[in-house]
VOZABA-872004 format. One record per atom (N, C-alpha, C, O): residue in one letter; x negated, z, y negated. Coordinates in steps of 0.001 Angstrom, whole numbers, plus 500000, padded with zeros to 6 digits. Example, Ala and Ser with C-alpha at 12.3 -4.5 7.8 and 13.67 -1.06 7.14 Angstrom:
<pts>
<A; <486810; 507800; 505690>>,
<A; <487700; 507800; 504500>>,
<A; <486800; 507800; 503300>>,
<A; <485764; 508465; 503319>>,
<S; <487150; 507080; 502250>>,
<S; <486330; 507140; 501060>>,
<S; <487100; 507870; 499970>>,
<S; <486591; 508039; 498862>>,
</pts>
This chain:
<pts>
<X; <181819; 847699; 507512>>,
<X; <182716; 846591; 507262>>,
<X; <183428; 846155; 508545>>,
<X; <184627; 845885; 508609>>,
<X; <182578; 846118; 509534>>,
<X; <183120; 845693; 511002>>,
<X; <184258; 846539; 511435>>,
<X; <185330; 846197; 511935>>,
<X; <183720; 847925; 511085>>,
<X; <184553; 849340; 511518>>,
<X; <186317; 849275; 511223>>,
<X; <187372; 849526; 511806>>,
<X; <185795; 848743; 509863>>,
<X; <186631; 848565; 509446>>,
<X; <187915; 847639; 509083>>,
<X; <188937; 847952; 508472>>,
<X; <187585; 846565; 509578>>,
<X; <188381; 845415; 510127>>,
<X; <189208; 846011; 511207>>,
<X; <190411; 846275; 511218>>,
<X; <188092; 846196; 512306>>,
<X; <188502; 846615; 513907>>,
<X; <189688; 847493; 513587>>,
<X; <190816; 847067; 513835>>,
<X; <189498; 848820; 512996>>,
<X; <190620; 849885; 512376>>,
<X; <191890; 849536; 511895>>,
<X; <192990; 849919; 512292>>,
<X; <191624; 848825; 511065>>,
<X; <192514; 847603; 510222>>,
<X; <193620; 846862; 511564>>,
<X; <194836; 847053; 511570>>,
<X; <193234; 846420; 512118>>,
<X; <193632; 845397; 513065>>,
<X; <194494; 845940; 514319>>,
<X; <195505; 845439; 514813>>,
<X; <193743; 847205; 514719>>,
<X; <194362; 848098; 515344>>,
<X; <195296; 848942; 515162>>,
<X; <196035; 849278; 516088>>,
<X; <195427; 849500; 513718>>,
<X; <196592; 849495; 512750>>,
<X; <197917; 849021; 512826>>,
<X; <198954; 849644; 513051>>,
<X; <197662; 847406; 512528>>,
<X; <198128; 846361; 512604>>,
<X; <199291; 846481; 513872>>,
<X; <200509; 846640; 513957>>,
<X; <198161; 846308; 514770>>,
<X; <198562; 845603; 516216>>,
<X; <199448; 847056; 516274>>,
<X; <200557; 846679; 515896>>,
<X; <199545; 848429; 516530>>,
<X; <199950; 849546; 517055>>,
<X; <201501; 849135; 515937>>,
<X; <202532; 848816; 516530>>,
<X; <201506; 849167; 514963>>,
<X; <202830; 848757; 514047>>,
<X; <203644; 847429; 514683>>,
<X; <204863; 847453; 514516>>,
<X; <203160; 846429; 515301>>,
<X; <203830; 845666; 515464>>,
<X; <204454; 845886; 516980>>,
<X; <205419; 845213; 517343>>,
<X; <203824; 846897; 517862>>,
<X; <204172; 847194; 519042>>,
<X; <205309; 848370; 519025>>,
<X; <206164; 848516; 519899>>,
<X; <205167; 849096; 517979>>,
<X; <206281; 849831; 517412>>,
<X; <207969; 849613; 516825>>,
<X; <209008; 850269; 516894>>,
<X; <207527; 848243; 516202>>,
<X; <208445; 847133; 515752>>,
<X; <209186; 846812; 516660>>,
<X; <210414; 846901; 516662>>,
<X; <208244; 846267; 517808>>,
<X; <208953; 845343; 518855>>,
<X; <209262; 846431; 519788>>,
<X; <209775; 845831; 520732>>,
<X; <209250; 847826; 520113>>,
<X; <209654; 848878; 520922>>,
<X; <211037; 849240; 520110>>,
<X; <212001; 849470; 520840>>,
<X; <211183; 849294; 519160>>,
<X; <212178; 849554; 518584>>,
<X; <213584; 848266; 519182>>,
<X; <214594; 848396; 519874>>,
<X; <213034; 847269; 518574>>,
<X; <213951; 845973; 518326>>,
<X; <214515; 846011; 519997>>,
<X; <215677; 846227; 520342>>,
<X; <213717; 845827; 520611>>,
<X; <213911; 846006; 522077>>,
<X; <214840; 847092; 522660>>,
<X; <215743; 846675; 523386>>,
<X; <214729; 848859; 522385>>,
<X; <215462; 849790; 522701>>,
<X; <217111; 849940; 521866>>,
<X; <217966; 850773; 522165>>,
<X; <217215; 848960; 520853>>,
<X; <218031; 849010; 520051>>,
<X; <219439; 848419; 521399>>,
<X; <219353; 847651; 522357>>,
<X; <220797; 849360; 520744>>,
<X; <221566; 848307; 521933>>,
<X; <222039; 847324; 521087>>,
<X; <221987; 847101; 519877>>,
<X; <222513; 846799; 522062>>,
<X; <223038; 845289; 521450>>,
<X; <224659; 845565; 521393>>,
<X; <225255; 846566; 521790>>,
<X; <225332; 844074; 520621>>,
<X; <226611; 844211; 520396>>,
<X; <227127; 844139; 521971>>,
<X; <228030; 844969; 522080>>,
<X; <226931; 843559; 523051>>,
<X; <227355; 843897; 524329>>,
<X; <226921; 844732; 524646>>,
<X; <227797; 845059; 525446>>,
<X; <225837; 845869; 524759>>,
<X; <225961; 847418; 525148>>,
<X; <227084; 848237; 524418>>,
<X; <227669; 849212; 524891>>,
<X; <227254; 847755; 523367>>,
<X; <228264; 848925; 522447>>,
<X; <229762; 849085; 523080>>,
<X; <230455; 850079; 523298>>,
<X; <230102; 846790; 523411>>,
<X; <231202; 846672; 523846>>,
<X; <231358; 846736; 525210>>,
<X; <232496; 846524; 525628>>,
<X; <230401; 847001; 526087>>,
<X; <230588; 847635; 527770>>,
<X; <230710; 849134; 527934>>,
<X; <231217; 849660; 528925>>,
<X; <230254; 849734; 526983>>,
<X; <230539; 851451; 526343>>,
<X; <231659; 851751; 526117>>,
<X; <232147; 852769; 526606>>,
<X; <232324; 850953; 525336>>,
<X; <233731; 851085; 524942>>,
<X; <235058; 850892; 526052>>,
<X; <235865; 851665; 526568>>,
<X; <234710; 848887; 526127>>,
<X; <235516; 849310; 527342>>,
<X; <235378; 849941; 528454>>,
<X; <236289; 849875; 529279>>,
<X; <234487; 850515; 528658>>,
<X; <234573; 851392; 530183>>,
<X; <234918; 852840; 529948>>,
<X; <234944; 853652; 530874>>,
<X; <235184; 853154; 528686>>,
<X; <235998; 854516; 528430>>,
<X; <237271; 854501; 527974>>,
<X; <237886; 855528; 527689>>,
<X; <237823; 853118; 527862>>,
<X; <239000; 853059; 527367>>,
<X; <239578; 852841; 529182>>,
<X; <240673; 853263; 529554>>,
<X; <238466; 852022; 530232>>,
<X; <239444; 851928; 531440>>,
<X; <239700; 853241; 531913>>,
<X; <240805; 853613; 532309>>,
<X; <238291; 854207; 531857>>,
<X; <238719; 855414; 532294>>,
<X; <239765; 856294; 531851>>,
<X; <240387; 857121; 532517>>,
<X; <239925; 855862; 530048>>,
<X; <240917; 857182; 529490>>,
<X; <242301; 856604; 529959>>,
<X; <243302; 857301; 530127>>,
<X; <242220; 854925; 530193>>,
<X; <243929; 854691; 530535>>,
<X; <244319; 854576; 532196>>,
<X; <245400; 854147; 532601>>,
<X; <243117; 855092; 533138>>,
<X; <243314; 855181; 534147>>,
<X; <242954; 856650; 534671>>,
<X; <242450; 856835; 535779>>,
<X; <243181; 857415; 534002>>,
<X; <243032; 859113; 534465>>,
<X; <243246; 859587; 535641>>,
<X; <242520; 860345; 536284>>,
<X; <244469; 859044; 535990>>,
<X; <245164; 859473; 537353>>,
<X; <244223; 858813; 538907>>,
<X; <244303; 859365; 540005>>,
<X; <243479; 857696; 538659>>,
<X; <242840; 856349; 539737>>,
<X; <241604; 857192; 539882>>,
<X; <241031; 857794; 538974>>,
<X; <241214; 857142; 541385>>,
<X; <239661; 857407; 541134>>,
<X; <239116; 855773; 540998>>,
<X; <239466; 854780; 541637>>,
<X; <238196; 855914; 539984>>,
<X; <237782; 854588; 539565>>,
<X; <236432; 854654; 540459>>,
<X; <236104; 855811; 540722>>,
<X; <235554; 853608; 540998>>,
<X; <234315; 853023; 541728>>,
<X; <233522; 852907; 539973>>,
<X; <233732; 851777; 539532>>,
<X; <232891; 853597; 539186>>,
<X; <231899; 853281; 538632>>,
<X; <231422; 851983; 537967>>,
<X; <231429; 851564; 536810>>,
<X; <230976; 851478; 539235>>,
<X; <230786; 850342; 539401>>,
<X; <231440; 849026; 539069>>,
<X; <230998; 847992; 538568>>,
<X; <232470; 849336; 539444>>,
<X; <233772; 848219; 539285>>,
<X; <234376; 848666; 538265>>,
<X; <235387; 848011; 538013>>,
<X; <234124; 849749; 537375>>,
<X; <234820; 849719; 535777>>,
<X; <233568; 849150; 534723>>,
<X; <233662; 848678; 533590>>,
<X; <232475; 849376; 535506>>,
<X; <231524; 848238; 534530>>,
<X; <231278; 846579; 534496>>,
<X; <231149; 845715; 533629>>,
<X; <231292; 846677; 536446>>,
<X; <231792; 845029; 536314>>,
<X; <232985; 844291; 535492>>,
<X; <232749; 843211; 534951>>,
<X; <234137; 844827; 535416>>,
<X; <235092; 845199; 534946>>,
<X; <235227; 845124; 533080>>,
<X; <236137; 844632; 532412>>,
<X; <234005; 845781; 532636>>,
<X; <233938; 845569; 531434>>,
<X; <233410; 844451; 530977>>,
<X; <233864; 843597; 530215>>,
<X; <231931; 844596; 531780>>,
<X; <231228; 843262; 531769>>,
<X; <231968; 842132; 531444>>,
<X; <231966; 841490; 530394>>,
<X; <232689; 841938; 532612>>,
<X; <233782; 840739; 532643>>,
<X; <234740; 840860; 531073>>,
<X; <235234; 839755; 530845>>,
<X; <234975; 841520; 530374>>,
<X; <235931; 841500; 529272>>,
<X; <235041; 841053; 527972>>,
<X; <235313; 840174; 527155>>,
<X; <233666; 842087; 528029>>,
<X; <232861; 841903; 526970>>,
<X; <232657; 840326; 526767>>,
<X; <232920; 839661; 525765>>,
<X; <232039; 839848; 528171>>,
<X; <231568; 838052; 527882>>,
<X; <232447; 837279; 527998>>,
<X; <232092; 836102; 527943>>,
<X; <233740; 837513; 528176>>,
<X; <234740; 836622; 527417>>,
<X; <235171; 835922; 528865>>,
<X; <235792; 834871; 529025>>,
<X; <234710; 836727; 529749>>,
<X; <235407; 835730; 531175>>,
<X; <236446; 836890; 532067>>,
<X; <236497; 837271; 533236>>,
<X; <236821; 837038; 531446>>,
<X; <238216; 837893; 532126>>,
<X; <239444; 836885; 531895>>,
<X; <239889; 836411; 530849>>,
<X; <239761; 836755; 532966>>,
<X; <241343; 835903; 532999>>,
<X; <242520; 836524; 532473>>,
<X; <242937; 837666; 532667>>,
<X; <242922; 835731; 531878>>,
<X; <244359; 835750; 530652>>,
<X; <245328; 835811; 531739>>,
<X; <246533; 835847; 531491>>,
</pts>
């Protein structure tokens, strides 16, 4: 009976760590939209060598809504 709780529980617990590994690795609507724009800066800047870096800051800045108009 004990065995079997313990089993039970451990079950349990391994499913909910699975759950929350999932929910966690999932991207979010700002990974999708820092993906996007940083291939749209690259496809409309072909000719620039772009810094990496500064086409993600770059997106960053567009995705959260603080890029200046």
């Amino acid at each position: 009976m004990v065995r079997s709780d313990i089993l039970l529980a451990g079950a349990i617990l391994l499913s909910a760590i699975i759950v929350g590994g999932a929910i966690l690795i999932r991207p979010s609507d700002f990974d999708r939209c820092l993906a996007v724009i940083s291939a749209e800066i690259y496809r409309r800047d072909q000719t620039a060598t772009l810094d990496p870096r500064e086409v993600e800051a770059q997106a960053a800045r567009i995705c959260s809504g603080s890029e200046p108009k």
